[in-house]
C-alpha positions as CSV (number, residue, x, y, z in Angstrom):
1,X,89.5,73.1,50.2
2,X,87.1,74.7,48.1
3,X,84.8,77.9,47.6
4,X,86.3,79.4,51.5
5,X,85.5,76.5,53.8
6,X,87.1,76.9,57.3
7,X,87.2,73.1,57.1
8,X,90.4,71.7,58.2
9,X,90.9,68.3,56.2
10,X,94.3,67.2,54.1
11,X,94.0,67.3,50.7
12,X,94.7,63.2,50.6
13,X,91.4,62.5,52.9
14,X,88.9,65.1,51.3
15,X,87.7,62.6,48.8
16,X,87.4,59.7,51.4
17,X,85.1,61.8,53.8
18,X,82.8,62.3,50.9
19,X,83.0,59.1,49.8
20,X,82.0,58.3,53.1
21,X,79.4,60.8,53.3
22,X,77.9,59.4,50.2
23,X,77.5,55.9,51.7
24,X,74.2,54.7,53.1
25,X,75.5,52.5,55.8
26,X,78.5,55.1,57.1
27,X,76.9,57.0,59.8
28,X,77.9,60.3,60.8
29,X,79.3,59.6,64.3
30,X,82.3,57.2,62.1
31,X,83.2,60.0,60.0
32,X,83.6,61.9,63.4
33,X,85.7,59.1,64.9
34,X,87.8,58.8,62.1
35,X,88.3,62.7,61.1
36,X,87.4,64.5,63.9
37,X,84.6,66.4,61.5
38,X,81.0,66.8,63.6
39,X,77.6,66.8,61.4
40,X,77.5,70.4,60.9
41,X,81.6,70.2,59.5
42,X,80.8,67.1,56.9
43,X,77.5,69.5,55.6
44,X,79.7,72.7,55.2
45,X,82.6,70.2,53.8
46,X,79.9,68.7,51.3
47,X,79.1,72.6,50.6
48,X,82.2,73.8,49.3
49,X,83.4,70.4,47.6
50,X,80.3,69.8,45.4
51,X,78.3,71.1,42.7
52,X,75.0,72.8,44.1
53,X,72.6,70.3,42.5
54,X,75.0,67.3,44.1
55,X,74.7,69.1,47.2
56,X,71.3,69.3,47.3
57,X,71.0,65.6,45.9
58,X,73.3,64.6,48.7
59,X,71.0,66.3,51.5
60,X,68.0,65.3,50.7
61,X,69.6,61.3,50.4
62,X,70.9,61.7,54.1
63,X,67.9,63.8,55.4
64,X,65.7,60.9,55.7
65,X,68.0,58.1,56.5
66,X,68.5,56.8,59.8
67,X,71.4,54.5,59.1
68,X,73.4,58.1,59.0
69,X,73.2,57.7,63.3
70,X,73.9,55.7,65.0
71,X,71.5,55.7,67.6
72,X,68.7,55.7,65.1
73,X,69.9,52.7,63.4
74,X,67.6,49.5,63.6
75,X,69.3,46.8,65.7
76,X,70.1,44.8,62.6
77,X,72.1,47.0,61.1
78,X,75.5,45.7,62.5
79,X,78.2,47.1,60.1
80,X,79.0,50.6,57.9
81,X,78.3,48.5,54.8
82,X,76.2,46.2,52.8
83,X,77.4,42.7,52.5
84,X,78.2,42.8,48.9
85,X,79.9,45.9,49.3
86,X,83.8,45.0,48.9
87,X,83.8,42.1,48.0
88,X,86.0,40.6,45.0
89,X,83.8,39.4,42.1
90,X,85.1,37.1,39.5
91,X,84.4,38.1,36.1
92,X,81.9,35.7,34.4
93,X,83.2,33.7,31.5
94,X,81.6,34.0,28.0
């Protein structure tokens, strides 16, 4: 890891937890589950592992959303993902 970040996390799962980090729907308390990294871990983590002006970009996303917790997530929101997200899409034919 990066620029003297105490985080703990295998070389093979740093870009998953900012991939996950990055995504809307993904809230905070799943990256937790899944890599044992609280809020406070996944900002330091985003710290060291981006550019400053992707850092701050990234902060100021995730700031303001509530599907980033899980207990301030609306009702409807049932899943860590929009529907469209992974799904296979045919190519259109020309």
């Amino acid at each position: 890891m990066g620029k003297g970040c105490k985080i703990k996390v295998r070389d093979d799962e740093m870009s998953r937890v900012i991939e996950m980090a990055w995504e809307d729907r993904t809230p905070f308390e799943a990256i937790n589950k899944a890599f044992s990294l609280s809020e406070r871990d996944i900002i330091l983590l985003m710290r060291s592992e981006l550019k400053q002006g992707a850092f701050r970009l990234w902060r100021k996303r995730v700031s303001g959303r509530k599907t980033k917790h899980l207990m301030l997530r609306p009702a409807s929101v049932l899943r860590g993902h929009c529907p469209t997200q992974y799904k296979v899409r045919s190519k259109t034919k020309q």
